[in-house]
N, C-alpha and C positions, 0 to 999 in steps of 0.2 A: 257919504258922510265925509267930510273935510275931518282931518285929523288938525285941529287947534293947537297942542301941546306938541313941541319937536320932541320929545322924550316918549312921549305915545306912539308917534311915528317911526323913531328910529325903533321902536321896540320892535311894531309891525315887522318892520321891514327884517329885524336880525332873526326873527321869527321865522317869516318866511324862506330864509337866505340858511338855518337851520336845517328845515324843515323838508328843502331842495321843492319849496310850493308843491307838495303832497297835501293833500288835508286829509288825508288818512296815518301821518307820521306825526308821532307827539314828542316835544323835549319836554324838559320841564322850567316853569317860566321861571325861575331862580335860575337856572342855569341861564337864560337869555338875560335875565338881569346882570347875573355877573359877565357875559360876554359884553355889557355895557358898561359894567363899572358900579354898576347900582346895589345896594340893598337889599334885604328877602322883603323887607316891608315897600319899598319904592318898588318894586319888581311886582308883587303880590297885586298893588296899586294899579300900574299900569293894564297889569292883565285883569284885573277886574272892569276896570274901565273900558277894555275892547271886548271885554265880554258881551257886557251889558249893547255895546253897542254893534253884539252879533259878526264883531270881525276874528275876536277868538274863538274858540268851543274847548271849555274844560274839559277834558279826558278821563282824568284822576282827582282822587281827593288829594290825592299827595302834591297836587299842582301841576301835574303832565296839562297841556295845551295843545292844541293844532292850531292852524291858520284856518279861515273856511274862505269857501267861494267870494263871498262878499270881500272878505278879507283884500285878496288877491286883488280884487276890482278895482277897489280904496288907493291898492297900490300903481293901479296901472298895469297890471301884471295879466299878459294872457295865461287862459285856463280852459278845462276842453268845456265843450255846450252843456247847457245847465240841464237839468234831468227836469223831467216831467211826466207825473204819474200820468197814465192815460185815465180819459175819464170814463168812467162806464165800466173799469176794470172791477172785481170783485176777488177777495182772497177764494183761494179750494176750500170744498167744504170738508176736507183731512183736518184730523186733529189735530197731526203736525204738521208747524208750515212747510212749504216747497220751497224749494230753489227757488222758483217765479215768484212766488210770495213775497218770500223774505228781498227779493229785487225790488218789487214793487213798494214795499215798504220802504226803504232805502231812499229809494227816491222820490216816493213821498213826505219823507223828511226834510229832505232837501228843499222841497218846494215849501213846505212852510218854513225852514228857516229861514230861507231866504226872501220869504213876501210877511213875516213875523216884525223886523223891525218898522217896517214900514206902517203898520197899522197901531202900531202906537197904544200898546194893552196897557190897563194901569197895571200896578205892580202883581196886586194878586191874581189876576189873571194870568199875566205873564207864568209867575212862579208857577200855578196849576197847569200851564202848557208848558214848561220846561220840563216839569217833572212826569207829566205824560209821555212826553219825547224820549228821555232819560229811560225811562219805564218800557219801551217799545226795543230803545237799543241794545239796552239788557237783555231783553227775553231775544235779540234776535242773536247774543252770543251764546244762546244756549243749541246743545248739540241737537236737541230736540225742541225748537222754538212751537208755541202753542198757539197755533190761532186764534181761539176762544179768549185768550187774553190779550193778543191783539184786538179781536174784534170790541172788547170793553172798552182798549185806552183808545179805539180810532169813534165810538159814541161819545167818551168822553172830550176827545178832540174836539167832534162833530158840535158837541153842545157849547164848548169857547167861541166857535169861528162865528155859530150862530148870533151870538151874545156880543161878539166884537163887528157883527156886521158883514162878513166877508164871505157872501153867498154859494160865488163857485168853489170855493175852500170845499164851506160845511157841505154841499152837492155829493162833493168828490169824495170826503168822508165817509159821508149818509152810505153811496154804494158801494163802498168798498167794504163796510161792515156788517152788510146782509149775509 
């Protein structure tokens, strides 16, 4: 994605430069605004805008932000090799997830956010897989993460990807929630 607006870009960029390109590390975009000079609403603005277009990842309600992979990309910035669920993998059948699990899930986040903008969901769609996603990365900050409700929000995943077209997606899903 070409960044059009220099105020988008430079926002990017002070983001990243924050952030020391972790996209596991979150400021909060006010604070990047004011390291610009900007606004809570110009600032709010921008990072809504790289939201949406999958180079930010809200953190917080309170406006915490990270930079994500794509992010990075946009910038020119290297970053380590993109993750990639394996296909054919399936969670334990433990009630709580495992270490391996909750990896697996990880980075199968990863892979859809990062192949997410590209297929171009109308909005409601979108929002129903963001909050799916949302919904997975929560329960995986619990001490005791539940498979059984991973395995609803990766159906429910499973029935977007189908809907939006994106076969070896919904595949990967489909087995990983058996």
């Amino acid at each position: 994605m070409g960044l059009e607006n220099h105020n988008t870009k430079l926002f990017l960029e002070f983001l990243h430069q924050m952030t020391s390109g972790n996209t596991e590390t979150q400021v909060s975009m006010y604070e990047v605004g004011t390291a610009m000079g900007l606004a809570k609403v110009e600032a709010g603005a921008l990072a809504e805008e790289l939201m949406v277009a999958g180079l930010v990842e809200l953190r917080t309600l309170a406006g915490g932000i990270s930079i994500t992979h794509e992010g990075m990309e946009t910038l020119g910035v290297s970053q380590p090799a993109a993750y990639s669920a394996n296909i054919g993998q399936q969670l334990s059948k433990d009630s709580i997830a495992s270490t391996t699990d909750c990896q697996l899930l990880k980075h199968l986040l990863d892979d859809i956010k990062a192949n997410l903008y590209e297929m171009k969901p109308e909005y409601q769609q979108l929002e129903e897989i963001i909050i799916d996603i949302k919904t997975i990365e929560v329960q995986l900050l619990s001490p005791r993460p539940k498979n059984a409700v991973f395995r609803e929000l990766l159906r429910s995943l499973h029935a977007s990807f189908v809907t939006l077209g994106n076969a070896a997606m919904a595949a990967n899903l489909e087995t990983l929630s058996r």
